[in-house]
MIKEPA-166598 format. One record per residue (C-alpha): y, z negated, x negated. Coordinates in nm, 2 decimals, padded with zeros to 4 digits. Each point is the difference from the previous one (the first is absolute). Layout:
REM MIKEPA-166598
+--------+--------+--------+
|      y |      z |      x |
+--------+--------+--------+
|      Y |      Z |      X |
...
+--------+--------+--------+
This chain:
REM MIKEPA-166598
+--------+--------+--------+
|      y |      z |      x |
+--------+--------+--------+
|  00.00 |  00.00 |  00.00 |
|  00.35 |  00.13 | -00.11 |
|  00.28 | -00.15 |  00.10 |
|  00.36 |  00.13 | -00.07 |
|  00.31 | -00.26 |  00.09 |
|  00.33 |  00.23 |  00.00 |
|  00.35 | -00.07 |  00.07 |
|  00.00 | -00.35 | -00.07 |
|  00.25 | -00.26 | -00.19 |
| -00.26 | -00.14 | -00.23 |
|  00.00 | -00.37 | -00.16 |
| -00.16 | -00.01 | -00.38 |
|  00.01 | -00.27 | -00.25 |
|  00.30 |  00.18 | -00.16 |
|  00.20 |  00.06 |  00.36 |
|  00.00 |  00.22 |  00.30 |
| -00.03 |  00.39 | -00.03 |
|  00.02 |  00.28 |  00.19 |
| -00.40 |  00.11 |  00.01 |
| -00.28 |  00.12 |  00.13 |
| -00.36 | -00.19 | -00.05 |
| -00.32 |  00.15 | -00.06 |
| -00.34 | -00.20 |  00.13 |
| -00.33 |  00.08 | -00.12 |
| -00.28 | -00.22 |  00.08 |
|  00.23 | -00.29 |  00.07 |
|  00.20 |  00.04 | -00.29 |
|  00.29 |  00.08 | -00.10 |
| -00.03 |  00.31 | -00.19 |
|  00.34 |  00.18 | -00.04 |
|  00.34 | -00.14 |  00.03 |
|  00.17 |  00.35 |  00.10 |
|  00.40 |  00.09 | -00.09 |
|  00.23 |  00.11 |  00.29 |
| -00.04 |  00.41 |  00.00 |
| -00.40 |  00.00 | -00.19 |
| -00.25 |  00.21 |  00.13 |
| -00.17 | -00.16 |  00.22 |
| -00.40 |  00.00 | -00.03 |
| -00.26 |  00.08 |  00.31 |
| -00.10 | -00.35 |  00.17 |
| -00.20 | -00.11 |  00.31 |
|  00.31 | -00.19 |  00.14 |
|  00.37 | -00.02 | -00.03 |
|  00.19 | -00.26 |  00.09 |
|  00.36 |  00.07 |  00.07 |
|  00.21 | -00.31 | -00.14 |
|  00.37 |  00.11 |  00.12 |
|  00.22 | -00.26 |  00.04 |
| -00.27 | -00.27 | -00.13 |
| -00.01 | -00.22 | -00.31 |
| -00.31 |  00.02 | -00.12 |
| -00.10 | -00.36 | -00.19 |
| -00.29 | -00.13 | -00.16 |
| -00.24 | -00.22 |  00.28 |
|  00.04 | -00.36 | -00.06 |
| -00.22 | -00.22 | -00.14 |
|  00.03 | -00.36 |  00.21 |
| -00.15 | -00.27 | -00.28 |
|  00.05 | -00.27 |  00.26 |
| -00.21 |  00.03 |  00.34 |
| -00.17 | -00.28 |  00.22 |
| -00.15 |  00.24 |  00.23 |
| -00.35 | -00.21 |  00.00 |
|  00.15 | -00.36 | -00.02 |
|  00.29 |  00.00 |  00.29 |
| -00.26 | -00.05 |  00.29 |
| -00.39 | -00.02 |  00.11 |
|  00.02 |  00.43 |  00.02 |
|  00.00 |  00.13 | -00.31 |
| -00.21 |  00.30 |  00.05 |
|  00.25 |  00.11 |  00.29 |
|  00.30 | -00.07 | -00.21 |
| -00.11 |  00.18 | -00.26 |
| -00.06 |  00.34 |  00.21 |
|  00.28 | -00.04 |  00.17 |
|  00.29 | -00.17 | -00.22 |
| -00.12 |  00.25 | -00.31 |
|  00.08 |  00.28 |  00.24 |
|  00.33 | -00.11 |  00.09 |
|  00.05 | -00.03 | -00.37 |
| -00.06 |  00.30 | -00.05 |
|  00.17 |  00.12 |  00.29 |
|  00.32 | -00.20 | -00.21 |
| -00.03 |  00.24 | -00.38 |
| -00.29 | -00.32 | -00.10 |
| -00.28 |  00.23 | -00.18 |
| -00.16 | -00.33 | -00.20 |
| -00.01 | -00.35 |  00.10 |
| -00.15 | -00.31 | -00.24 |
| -00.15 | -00.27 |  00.24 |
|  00.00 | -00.30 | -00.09 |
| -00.29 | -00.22 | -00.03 |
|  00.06 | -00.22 |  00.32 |
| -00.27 |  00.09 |  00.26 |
| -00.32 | -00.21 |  00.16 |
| -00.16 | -00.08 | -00.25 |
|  00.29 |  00.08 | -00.31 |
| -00.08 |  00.29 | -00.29 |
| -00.10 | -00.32 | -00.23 |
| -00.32 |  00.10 | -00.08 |
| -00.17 |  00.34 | -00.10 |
| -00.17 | -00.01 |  00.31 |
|  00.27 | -00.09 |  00.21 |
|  00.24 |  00.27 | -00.19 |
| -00.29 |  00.29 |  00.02 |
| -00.01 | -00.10 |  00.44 |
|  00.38 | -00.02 |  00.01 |
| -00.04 |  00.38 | -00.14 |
| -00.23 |  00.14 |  00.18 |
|  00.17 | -00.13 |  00.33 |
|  00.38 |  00.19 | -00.15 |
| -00.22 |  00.31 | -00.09 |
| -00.09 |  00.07 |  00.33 |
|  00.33 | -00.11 |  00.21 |
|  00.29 |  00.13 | -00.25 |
|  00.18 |  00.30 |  00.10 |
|  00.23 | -00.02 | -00.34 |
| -00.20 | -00.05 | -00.35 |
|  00.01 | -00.32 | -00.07 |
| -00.10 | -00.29 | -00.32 |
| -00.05 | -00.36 | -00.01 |
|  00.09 | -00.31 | -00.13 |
| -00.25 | -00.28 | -00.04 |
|  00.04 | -00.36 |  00.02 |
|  00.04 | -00.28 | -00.22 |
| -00.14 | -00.34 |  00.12 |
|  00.00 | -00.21 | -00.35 |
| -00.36 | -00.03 |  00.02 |
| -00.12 |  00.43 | -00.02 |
|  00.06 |  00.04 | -00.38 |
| -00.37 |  00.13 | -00.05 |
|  00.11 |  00.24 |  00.25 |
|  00.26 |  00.20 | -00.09 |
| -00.09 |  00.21 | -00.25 |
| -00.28 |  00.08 |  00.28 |
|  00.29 |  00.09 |  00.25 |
|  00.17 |  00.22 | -00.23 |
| -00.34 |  00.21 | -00.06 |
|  00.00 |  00.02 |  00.38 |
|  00.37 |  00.16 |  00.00 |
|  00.20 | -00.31 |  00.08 |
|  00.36 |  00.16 | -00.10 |
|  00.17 | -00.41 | -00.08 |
| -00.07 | -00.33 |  00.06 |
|  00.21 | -00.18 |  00.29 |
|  00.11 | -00.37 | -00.14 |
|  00.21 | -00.28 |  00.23 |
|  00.19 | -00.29 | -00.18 |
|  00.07 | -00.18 |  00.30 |
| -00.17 | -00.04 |  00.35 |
|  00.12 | -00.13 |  00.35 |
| -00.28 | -00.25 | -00.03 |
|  00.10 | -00.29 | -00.19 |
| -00.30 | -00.04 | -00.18 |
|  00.09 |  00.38 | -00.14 |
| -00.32 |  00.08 |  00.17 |
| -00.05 |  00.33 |  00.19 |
|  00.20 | -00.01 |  00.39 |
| -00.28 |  00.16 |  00.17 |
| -00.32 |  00.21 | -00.09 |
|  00.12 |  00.31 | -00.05 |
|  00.24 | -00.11 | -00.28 |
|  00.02 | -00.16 | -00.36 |
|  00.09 | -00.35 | -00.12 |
|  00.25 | -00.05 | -00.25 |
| -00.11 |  00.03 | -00.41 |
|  00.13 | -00.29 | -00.18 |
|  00.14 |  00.07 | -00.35 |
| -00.29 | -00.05 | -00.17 |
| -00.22 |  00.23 |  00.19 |
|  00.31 |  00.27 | -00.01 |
| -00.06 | -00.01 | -00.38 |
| -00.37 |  00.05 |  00.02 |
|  00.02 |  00.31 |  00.26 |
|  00.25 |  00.16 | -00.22 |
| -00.18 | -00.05 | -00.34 |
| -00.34 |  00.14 |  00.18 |
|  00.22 |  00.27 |  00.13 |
|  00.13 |  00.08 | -00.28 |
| -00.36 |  00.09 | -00.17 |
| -00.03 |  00.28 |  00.21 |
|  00.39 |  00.09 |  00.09 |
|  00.05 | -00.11 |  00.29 |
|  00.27 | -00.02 |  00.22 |
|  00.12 | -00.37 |  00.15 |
|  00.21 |  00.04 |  00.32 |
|  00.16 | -00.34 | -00.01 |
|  00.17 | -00.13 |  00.34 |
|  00.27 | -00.28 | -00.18 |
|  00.13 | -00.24 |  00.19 |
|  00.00 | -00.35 | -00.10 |
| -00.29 | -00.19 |  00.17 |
|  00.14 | -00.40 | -00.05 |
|  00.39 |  00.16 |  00.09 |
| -00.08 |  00.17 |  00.34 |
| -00.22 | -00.30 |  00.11 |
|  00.27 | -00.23 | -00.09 |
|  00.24 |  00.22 |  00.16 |
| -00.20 |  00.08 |  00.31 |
| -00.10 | -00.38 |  00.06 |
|  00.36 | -00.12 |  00.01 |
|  00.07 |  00.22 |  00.28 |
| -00.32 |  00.00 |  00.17 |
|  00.07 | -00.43 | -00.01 |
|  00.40 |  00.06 |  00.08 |
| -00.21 |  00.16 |  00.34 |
|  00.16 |  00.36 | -00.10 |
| -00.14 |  00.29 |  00.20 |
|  00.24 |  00.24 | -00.05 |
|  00.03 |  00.33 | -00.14 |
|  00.24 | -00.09 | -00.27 |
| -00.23 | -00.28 | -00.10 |
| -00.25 |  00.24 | -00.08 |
|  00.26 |  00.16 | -00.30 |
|  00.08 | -00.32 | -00.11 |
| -00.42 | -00.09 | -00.04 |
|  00.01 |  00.28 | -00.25 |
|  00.27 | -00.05 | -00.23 |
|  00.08 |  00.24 | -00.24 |
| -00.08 | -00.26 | -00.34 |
| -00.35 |  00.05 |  00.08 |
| -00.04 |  00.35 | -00.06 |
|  00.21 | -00.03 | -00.24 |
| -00.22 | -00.28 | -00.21 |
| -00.30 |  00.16 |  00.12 |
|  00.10 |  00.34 | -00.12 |
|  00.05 | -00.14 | -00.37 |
| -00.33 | -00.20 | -00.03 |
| -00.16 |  00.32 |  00.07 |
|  00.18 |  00.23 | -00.30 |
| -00.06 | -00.29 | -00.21 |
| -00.36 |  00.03 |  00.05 |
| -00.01 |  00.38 |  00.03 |
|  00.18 | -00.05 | -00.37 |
| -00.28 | -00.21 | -00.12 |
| -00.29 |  00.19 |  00.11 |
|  00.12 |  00.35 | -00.04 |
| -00.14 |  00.07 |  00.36 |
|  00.17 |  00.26 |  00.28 |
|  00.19 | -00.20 |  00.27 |
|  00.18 |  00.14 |  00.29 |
|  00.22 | -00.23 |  00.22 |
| -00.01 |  00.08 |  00.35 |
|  00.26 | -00.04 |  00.27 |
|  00.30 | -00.11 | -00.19 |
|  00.27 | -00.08 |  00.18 |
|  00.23 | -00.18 | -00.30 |
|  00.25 |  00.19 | -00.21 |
| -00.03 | -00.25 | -00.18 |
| -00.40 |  00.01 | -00.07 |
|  00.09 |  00.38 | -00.04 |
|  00.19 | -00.05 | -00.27 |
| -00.26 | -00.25 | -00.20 |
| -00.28 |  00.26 |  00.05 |
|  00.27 |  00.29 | -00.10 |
|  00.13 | -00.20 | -00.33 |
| -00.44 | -00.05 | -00.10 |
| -00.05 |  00.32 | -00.05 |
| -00.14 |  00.15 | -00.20 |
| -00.11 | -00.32 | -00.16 |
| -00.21 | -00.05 |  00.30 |
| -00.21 |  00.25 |  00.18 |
|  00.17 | -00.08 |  00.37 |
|  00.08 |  00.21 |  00.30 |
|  00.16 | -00.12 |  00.34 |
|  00.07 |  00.12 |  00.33 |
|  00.23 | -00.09 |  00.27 |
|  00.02 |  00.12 |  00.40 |
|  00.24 |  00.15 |  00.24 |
|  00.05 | -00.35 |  00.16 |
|  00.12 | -00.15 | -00.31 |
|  00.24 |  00.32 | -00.10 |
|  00.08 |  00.04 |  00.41 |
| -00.03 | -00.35 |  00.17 |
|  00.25 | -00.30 | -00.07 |
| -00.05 | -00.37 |  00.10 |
|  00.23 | -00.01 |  00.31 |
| -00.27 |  00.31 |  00.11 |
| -00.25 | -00.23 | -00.04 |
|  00.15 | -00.27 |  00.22 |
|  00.09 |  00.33 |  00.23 |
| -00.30 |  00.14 |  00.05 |
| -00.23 | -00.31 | -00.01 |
| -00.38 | -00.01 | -00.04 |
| -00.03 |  00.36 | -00.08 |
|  00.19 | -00.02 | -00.30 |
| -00.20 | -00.32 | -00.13 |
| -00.18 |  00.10 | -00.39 |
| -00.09 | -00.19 | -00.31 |
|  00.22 |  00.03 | -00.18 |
|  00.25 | -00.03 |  00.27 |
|  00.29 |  00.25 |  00.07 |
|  00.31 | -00.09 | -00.23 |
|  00.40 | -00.08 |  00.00 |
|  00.17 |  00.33 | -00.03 |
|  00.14 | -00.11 | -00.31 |
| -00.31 |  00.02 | -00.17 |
| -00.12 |  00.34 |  00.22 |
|  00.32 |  00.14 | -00.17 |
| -00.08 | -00.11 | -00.30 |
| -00.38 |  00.16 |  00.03 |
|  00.18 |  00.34 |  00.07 |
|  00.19 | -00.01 | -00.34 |
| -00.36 | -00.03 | -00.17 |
| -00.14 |  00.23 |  00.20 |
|  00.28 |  00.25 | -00.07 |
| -00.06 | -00.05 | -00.39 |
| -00.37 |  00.10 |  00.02 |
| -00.15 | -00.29 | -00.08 |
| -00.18 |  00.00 |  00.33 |
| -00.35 |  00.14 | -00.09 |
| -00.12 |  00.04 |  00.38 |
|  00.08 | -00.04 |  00.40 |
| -00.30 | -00.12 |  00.21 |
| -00.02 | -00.11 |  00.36 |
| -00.17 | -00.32 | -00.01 |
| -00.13 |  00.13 |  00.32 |
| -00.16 | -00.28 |  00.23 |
| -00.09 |  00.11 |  00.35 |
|  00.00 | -00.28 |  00.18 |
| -00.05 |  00.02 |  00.39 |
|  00.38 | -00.06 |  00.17 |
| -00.15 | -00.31 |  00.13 |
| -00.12 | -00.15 | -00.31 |
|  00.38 |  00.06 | -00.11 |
|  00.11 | -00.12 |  00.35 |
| -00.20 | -00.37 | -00.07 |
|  00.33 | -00.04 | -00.21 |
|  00.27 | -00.02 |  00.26 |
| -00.04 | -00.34 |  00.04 |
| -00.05 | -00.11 | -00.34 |
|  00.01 |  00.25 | -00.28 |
| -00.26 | -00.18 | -00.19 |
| -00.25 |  00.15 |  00.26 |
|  00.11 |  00.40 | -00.04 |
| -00.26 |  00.23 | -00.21 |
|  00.17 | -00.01 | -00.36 |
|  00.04 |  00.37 | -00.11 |
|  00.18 |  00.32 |  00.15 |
| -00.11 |  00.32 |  00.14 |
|  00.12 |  00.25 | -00.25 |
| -00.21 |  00.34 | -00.09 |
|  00.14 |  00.25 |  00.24 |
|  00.35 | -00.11 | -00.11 |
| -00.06 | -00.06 | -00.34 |
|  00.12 |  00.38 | -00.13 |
|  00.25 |  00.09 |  00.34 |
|  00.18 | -00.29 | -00.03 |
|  00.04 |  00.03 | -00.39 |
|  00.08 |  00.33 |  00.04 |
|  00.26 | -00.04 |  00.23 |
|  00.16 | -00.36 | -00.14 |
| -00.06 |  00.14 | -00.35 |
|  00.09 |  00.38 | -00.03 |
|  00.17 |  00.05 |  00.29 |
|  00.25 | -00.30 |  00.01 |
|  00.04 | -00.11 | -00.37 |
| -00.06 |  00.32 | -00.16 |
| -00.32 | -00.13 | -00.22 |
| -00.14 |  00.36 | -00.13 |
| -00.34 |  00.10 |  00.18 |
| -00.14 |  00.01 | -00.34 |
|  00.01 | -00.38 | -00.04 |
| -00.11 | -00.01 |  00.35 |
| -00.33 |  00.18 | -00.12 |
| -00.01 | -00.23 | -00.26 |
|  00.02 | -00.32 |  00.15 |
| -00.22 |  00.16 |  00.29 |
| -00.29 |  00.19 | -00.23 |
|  00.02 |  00.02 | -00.31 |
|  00.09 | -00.33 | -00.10 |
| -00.28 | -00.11 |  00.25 |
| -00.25 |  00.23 | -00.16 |
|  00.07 | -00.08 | -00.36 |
|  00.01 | -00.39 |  00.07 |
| -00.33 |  00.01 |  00.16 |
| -00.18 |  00.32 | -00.23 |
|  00.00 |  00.22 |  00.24 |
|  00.20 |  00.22 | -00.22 |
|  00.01 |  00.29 | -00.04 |
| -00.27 |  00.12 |  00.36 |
|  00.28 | -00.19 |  00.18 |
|  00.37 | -00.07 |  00.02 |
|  00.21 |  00.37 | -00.08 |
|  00.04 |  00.34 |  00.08 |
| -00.13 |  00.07 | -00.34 |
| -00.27 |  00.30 | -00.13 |
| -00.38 | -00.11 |  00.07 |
|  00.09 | -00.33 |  00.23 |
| -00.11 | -00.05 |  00.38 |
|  00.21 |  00.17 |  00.21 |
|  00.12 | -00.28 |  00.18 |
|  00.31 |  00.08 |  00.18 |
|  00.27 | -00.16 |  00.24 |
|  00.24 |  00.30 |  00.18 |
|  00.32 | -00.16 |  00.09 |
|  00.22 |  00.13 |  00.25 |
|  00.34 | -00.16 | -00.18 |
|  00.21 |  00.05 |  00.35 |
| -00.24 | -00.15 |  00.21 |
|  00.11 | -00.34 |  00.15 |
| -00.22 | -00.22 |  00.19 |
| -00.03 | -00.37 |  00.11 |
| -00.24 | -00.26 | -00.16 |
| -00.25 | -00.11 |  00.36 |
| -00.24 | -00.19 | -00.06 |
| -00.21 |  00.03 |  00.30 |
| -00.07 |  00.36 | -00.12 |
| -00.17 | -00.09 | -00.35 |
| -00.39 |  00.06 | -00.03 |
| -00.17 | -00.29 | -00.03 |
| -00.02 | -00.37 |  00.19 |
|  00.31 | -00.07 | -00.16 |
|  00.26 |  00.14 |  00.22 |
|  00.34 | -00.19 | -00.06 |
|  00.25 |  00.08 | -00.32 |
|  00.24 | -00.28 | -00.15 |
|  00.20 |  00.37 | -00.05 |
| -00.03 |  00.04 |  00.38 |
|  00.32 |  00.21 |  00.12 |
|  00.11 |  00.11 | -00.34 |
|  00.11 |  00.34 | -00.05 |
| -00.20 |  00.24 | -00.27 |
|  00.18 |  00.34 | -00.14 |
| -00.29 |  00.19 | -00.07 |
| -00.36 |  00.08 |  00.12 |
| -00.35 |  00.05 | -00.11 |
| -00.14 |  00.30 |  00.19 |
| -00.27 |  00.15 | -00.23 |
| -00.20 | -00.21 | -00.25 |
| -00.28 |  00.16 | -00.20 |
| -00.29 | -00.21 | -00.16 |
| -00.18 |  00.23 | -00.26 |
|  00.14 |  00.32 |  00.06 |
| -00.15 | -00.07 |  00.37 |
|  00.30 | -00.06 |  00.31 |
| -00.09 | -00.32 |  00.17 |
|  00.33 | -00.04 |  00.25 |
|  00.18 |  00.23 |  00.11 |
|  00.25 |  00.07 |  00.33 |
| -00.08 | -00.34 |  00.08 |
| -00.37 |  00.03 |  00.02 |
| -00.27 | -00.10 | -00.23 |
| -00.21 |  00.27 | -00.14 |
| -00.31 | -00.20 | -00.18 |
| -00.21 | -00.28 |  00.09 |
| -00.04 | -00.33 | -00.14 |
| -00.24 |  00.02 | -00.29 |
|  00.17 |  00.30 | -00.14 |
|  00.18 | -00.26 | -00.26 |
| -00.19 | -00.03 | -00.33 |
| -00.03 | -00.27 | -00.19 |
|  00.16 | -00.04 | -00.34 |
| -00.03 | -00.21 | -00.33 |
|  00.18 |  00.01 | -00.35 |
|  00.00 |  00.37 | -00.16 |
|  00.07 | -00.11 | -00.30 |
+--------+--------+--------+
């Protein structure tokens, strides 16, 4: 199957051109000059008007640990995915039981291979007590290794079955020296287990129920501590550590001023770039997350990092929760699911709060979105650009497209939005997966089970 893309703006690691794109076999085979002659093909796909991006590649998905449907959730929130310019997710380990044990991990894996619509990898989990396991886990294609530093048990013991307990310091040290033997990749989330229940206990006892007394449970010291505990450590064993979900500039700037002494990525999300405090108290128990949404000083201050590239990657941190596990929160916010829908707005919204509002190029968007994804996780170079010989993974963008964030009309049990009623400029309408359309004109075009699963190429 030959596919020829023409008369689209293309986005490259090195900027956006005027192109046409040649697919062969799911690859992309010829990057084709405005005016070439164009070859014979099985398809063309006329791109005018469209931006033509690189799919994204979501590090950050709950799809199998939100609720007691995970098989559902998968086929139908990877479609909406999709559906949103999402061509790879990496689930987390979180499920019934969790990925930490081969056997687990190889289950959790067969269950994604035959419900994803997007290709898809996956974290697995570290408990404190599944050292002998990991290098096992990695064989099996687990992608990086999901560690808490805190819990919202007091003990630091897992909050229900799905989940992980916290790893003390000790047993951070040992998982990142065994993962180091075999280069593996720590995903660390650092927050400050002895702060937050300190914090969270003083309001709980002050008989705080409130929305703002969620923010002040999670104050920003923690991640900050937290954050530093971990790049000392990632210094001392040499090991690969990502930090997920950061929502401090000034955590940012700690794992920005490491390198490349230590070998450390991080991500942040559209809630923390998009979403201020006074939102949160706004918008209530659909804008509850760990850690929690932050003062707009310090979302301004996340911008100015993000506009100076340190930023490595933009994931979702996508938790479907049903609307009435959010709901349980209305009467105190201790009770709401902790964690945001997020994967069909992760690239729209950045797209339009991004590119269209503060002028960040569309080649850092592709960064941030794919390739920094895909070389974080070695998934480089099959994924993450509109390169020669890589997955044609693709996002078409109509740039003057507006629409409003609803979330009753995601995919998936998770219906609601903490974005809910925001205006996007800019709208998926084509995504290819492999050379292959998947949406298109508002339809799907593949069933779950076409995604393929993926490990490190390299």
């Amino acid at each position: 199957m030959r596919t020829l893309i023409v008369n689209g703006l293309v986005v490259t690691p090195d900027g956006e051109i005027a192109a046409g794109l040649l697919i062969e076999q799911g690859k992309i085979a010829g990057i084709l000059a405005h005016g070439a002659q164009l070859p014979a093909v099985d398809e063309v796909i006329d791109a005018s008007g469209l931006v033509v991006m690189p799919g994204a590649i979501d590090v950050h998905t709950h799809f199998t640990g939100s609720h007691d449907f995970p098989e559902q959730e998968l086929r139908e929130g990877t479609q909406g995915a999709a559906a949103h310019g999402v061509t790879t997710i990496v689930e987390m380990p979180h499920s019934l039981p969790p990925a930490t044990t081969t056997g687990n991990f190889i289950a959790k894996r067969e269950m994604l291979a035959r419900s994803c619509t997007t290709d898809f990898a996956m974290w697995a989990g570290l408990d404190g007590n599944n050292l002998a396991q990991l290098a096992e886990m990695h064989e099996a294609g687990a992608i990086a290794f999901k560690a808490f530093l805190c819990s919202g048990a007091p003990d630091g013991g897992a909050t229900d079955e799905k989940g992980l307990p916290r790893l003390n310091d000790d047993a951070l040290l040992r998982a990142m020296r065994e993962l180091a033997t075999f280069d593996g990749l720590i995903g660390v989330h650092a927050e400050n287990h002895d702060i937050l229940l300190g914090a969270g206990g003083e309001l709980r006892a002050a008989g705080r129920k409130d929305t703002r007394a969620h923010a002040l449970a999670g104050p920003e010291i923690a991640e900050i501590e937290a954050v530093g505990r971990v790049l000392q450590i990632a210094r001392e064993t040499g090991a690969r550590a990502h930090i997920v979900h950061v929502s401090s500039a000034q955590a940012a700037q700690l794992i920005a001023a490491a390198r490349p002494a230590v070998r450390v990525t991080f991500e942040t999300c559209p809630h923390y770039l998009m979403l201020d405090e006074d939102d949160l108290v706004r918008i209530g128990p659909n804008a509850r997350c760990g850690p929690p949404i932050r003062p707009r000083a310090v979302v301004d201050a996340l911008w100015q990092v993000l506009e100076s590239g340190e930023i490595d990657i933009l994931a979702s941190d996508h938790c479907p929760y049903t609307p009435e596990q959010k709901l349980a929160g209305l009467e105190s916010i201790w009770d709401a699911g902790m964690g945001l829908t997020g994967v069909e707005t992760l690239g729209p919204m950045f797209f339009s709060e991004g590119h269209v509002k503060r002028g960040l190029p569309l080649k850092e968007l592709a960064r941030m979105t794919a390739s920094g994804p895909a070389q974080a996780f070695h998934l480089w170079p099959q994924k993450g650009a509109i390169a020669l010989g890589a997955d044609a993974d693709l996002a078409f963008y109509d740039p003057e497209a507006s629409w409003t964030v609803t979330g009753e009309n995601f995919h998936g049990l998770g219906k609601w939005s903490a974005f809910e009623g925001m205006h996007c400029q800019g709208k998926v309408v084509r995504t290819l997966i492999r050379g292959i359309t998947v949406f298109r004109d508002g339809e799907m075009q593949v069933a779950p089970g076409f995604g393929q699963f993926l490990t490190r190429s390299h």
